[in-house]
N, C-alpha and C positions, 0 to 999 in steps of 0.2 A: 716767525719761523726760527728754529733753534738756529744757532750758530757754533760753528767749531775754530777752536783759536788754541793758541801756545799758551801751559802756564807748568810750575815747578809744583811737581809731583814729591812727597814722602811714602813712600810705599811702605816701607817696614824700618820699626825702631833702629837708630844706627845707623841705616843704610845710606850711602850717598843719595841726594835730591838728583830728580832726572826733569827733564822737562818732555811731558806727554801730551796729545790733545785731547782740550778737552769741551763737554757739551755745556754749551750756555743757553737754556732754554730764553722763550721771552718773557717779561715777566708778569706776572700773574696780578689778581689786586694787590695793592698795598706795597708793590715791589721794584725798581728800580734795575735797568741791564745801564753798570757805568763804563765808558772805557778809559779804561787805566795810563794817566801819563806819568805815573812817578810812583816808588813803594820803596820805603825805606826798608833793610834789612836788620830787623830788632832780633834781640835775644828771646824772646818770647817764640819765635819761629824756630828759631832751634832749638828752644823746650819740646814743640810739637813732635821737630823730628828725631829726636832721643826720647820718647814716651814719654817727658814730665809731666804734660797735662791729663795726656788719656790715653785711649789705646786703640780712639776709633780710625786708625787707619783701613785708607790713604785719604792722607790729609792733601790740602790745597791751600801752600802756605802763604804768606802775606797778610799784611793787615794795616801799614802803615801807609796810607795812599793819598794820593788827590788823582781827579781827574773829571772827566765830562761826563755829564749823564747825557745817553745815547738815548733811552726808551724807558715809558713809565708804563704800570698798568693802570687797572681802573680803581677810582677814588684817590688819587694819588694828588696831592694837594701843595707838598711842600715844595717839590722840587715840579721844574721841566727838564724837554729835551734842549740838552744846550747850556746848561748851567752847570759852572765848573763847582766843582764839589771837594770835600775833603769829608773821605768815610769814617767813619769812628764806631765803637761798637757798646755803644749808650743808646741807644734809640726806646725812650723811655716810652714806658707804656699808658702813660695819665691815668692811672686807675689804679695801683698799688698803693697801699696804705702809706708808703712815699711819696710818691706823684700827690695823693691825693690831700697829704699833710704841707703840701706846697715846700718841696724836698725833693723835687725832679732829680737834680745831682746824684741821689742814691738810691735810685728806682731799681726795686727788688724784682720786675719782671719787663728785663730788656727783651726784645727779638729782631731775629733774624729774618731771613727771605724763608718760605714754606716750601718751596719747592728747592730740589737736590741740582746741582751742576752734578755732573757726572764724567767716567772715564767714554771713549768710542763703544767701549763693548756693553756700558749700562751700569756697572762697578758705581753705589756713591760715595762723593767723596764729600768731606768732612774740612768746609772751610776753617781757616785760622783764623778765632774769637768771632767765627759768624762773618767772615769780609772776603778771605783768600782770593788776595790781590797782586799778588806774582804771576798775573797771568793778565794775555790783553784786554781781555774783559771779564767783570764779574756781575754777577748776581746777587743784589743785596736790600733788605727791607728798603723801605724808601726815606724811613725815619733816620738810616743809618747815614744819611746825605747831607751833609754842612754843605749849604751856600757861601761861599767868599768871593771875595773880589778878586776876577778873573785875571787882573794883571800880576797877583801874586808867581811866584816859580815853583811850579809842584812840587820838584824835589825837595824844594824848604817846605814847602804848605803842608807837603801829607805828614812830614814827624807830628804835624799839634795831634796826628790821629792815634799816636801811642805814646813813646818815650819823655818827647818833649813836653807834651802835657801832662804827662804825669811829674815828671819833677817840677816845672813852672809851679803845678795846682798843688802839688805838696809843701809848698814853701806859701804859695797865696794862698788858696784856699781851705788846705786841711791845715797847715801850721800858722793861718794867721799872722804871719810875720807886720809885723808895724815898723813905722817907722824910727827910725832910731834902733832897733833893736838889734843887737849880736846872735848871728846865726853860724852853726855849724854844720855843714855837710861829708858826713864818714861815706866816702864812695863818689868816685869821680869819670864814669863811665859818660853816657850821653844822659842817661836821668839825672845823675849825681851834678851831672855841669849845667845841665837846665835850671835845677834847682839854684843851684848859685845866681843863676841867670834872674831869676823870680823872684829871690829875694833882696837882687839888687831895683828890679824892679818895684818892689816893696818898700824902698826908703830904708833898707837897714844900715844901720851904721858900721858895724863889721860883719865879716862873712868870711868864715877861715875852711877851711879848703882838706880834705884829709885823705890821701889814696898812700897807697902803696909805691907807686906809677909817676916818680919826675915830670913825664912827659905828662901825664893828665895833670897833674899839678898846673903845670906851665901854661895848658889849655886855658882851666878855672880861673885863675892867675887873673887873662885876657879877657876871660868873659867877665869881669866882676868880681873876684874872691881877694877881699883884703891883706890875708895871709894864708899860709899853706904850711900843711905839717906833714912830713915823710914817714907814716907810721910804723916803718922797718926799722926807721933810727931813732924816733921819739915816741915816747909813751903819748898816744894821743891825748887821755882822758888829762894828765897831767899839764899836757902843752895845752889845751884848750882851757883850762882852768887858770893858765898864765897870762892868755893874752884874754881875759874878761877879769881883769882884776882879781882874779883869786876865787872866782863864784863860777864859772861854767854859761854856759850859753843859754841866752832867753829861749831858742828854737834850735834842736838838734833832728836833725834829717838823716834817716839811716837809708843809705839808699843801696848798700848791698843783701842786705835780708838772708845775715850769718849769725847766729849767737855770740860768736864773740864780739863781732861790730855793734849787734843792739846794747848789751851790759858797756860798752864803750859809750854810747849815747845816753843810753840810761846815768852814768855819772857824770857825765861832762855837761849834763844840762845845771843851769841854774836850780835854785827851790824854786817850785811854782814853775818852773821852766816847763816845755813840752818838748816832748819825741814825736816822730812821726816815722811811722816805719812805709816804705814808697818800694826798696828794696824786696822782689818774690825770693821767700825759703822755699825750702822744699821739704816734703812731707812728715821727714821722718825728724827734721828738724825740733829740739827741744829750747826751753829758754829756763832758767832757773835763777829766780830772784827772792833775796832775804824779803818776805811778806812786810815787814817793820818797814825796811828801806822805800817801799811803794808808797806804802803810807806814810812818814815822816818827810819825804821828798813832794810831797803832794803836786801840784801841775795834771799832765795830761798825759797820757800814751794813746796815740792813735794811730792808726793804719789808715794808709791814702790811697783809694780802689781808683786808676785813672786819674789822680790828681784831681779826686771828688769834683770834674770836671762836669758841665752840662754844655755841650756843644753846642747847642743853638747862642747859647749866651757869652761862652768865650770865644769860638773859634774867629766868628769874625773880628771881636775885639783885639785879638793877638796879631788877627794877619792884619788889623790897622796899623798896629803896633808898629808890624812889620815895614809894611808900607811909607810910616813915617820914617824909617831909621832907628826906630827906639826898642828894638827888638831883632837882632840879629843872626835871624835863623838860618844864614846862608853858613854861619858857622857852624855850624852838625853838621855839614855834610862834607865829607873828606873825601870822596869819590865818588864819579855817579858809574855805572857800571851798568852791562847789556844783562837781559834773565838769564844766560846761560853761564853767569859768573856768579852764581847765588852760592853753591856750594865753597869756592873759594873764599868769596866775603866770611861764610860761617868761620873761616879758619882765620882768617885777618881777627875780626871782631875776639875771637879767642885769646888770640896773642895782644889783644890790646892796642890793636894800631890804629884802629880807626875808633870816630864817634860814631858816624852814620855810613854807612856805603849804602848806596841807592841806585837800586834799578830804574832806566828812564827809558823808556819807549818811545 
């Protein structure tokens, strides 16, 4: 039987978030109803609600989550009722010429749950990345369900389902960071600090730290970040080219996704050095590099969709992490906060005060 529950509505571009009810059907094959104990508030949510992504409003925002799986449908295999989960929006399809090249990490045909949650009056609404999870319960494929160890703390567990995984897996996974290696991260928000996080994780030998923002500085600092450079008052490309002896960084992480930040990474790397761009542009965004430069610099440029992440394979490994102490995801979260504080946090996270603010149920 359907069920009707509280979650944060975007109704039209711009518009303050409201909290409406809304219809959570049961779920169908292949689909999973979780209820929601924790949803961090990422920047990608309020892309949704300022049109960046699309325009199919009313969205149903959220996506950063852990929580319990309440009910499954039929053929549902991975998960049960009762298995604390952390959603993510990878739910590969074993059948894409990825999947099928044993390449699951960047499966070209992910999905969602097939059936709509909806507004009382029938209106559908358009979860955020397939999860929207700012509400007590969602509806979501079954594949989209990480199992982890239930003694984990949601409010840490659900970031591995966006921000923090993407900067950890951009520093491990897409920039290969080795041991010994100097890395640079331009952008020190919650990805940017993850990253740091990952590639101290990673055995690197330095890790210099680059925001605009003292106070994220001071963050990075703490999580791991060797040194730190104020790019208001230092030429980044320059400062980072000093402290790696005059050569630039083995692995530069852009993690705000500006054109002048990538041409900043782009020289600050070593020769052979790589970029990783983890940081979303926006559309209209251009980037403009001397052709010779690409090529006599040789190395890598890559873009990191999710911290080229495969859930089944990392999430439990990180909340181990966690578990041991080796992995300190309680620091992301700077406030946990009720759903009807979600418009406020948009405004917090703006001004840069927080890494995480988390709705907790």
């Amino acid at each position: 039987m359907a069920q009707q529950v509280q979650g944060v509505i975007a109704r039209a571009k711009g518009e303050p978030v409201r909290i409406e009810t809304i219809v959570v059907p049961d779920p169908g094959p292949g689909e999973a109803v979780v209820k929601v104990q924790a949803c961090g508030v990422c920047h990608t949510d309020l892309l949704y609600r300022e049109g960046g992504i699309n325009d199919d409003f009313p969205f149903l925002l959220g996506h950063e989550a852990a929580g319990v799986v309440e009910s499954v449908g039929d053929g549902v295999t991975e998960v049960a009722p009762g298995d604390f989960v952390i959603l993510n929006w990878r739910a590969v399809c074993g059948q894409c010429r990825a999947c099928l090249r044993g390449r699951p990490q960047y499966c070209f045909d992910t999905h969602n749950a097939k059936q709509k949650m909806t507004l009382t009056d029938g209106t559908e609404l358009s979860p955020a990345l397939g999860i929207g999870a700012f509400a007590e319960k969602t509806l979501v494929a079954a594949g989209q369900c990480t199992k982890v160890d239930p003694a984990a703390s949601p409010a840490a567990a659900g970031l591995l389902g966006c921000g923090v995984m993407a900067g950890l897996g951009a520093a491990i996974n897409t920039g290969e960071v080795g041991r010994g290696d100097s890395v640079a991260v331009i952008g020190c928000g919650g990805v940017g600090n993850a990253a740091v996080v990952g590639a101290r994780l990673a055995g690197a030998a330095k890790i210099i730290a680059v925001d605009i923002d003292d106070r994220k500085l001071q963050t990075a600092k703490g999580l791991g970040a060797t040194h730190t450079v104020n790019s208001r008052t230092a030429a980044p490309i320059e400062a980072i080219r000093e402290l790696t002896g005059g050569n630039g960084a083995d692995v530069v992480i852009e993690a705000v996704g500006r054109p002048e930040t990538y041409e900043q990474a782009f020289y600050a790397r070593d020769l052979a050095g790589t970029v990783v761009l983890v940081g979303v542009p926006t559309p209209e965004m251009r980037i403009e590099l001397p052709l010779l430069d690409v090529f006599g610099r040789g190395g890598a440029l890559k873009s990191s969709w999710y911290g080229d992440c495969l859930p089944s394979r990392d999430f439990p490994m990180l909340i181990d992490l966690y578990r041991q102490g080796r992995l300190d995801l309680d620091a992301f979260v700077s406030e946990t906060i009720a759903l009807e504080d979600v418009e406020k946090a948009f405004e917090r996270m703006h001004h840069g005060d927080v890494l995480r603010s988390v709705v907790v149920f």
